[in-house]
C-alpha positions in Angstrom: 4.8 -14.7 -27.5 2.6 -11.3 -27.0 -0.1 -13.1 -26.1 1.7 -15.1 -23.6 3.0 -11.7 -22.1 0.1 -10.1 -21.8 -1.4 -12.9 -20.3 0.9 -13.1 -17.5 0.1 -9.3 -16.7 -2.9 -9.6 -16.6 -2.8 -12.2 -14.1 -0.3 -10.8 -12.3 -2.7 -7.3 -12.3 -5.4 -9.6 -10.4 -3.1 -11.0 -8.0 -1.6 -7.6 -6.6 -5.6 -6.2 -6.7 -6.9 -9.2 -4.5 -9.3 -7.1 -1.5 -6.4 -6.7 1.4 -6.2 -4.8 4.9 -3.7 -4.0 7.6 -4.4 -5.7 10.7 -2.1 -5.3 14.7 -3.1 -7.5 17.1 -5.7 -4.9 20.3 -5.8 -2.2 17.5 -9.1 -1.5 16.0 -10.2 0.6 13.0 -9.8 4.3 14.2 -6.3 3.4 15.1 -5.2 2.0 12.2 -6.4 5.1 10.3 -4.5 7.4 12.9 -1.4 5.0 12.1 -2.0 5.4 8.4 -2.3 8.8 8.4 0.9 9.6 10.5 2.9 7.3 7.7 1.2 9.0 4.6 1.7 12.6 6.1 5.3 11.3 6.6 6.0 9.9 3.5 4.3 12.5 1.2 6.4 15.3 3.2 9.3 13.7 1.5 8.1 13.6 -1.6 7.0 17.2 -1.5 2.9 16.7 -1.5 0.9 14.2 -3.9 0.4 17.0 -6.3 3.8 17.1 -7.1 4.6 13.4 -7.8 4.6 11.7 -10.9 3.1 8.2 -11.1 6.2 6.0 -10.5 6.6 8.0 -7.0 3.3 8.1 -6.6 4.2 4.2 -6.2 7.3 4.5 -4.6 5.3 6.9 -1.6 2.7 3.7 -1.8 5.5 1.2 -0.6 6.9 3.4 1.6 3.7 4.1 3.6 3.7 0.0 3.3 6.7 -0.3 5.0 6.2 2.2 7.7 3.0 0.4 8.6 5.1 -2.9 8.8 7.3 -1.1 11.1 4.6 0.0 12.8 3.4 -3.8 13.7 0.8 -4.3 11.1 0.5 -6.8 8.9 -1.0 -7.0 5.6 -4.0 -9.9 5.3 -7.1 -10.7 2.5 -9.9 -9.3 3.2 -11.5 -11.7 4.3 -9.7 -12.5 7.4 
């Protein structure tokens, strides 16, 4: 029963590392950093700086910068697209 647990972590720990960007239709690279950066300075503000998070809001900041850049128009894609 272990074995099958750790098995499907593991796989599920490839899956959510697969390459991946953000990409909005007429925006290029510098402006998805400017985007990225307004949503990270937003979202670490809340949490009161990355020096003072522990890892699970160090995951929680991660999906909220996630969904500010879905608010923001992008969308997530492989890399390879």
């Amino acid at each position: 029963m272990l074995k099958i647990f750790a098995g499907a972590l593991f796989l599920l720990f490839l899956v959510g590392c697969a390459p991946s960007r953000y990409v909005k239709d007429g925006m290029g690279p510098q402006d998805f950093e400017r985007d990225h950066f307004d949503c990270e300075m937003r979202v670490v503000t809340i949490y009161g700086g990355w020096a003072r998070m522990g890892a699970g809001e160090a995951v929680m900041a991660g999906q909220d910068i996630h969904r500010c850049l879905l608010t923001k128009g992008y969308r997530k894609v492989a890399a390879a697209q």
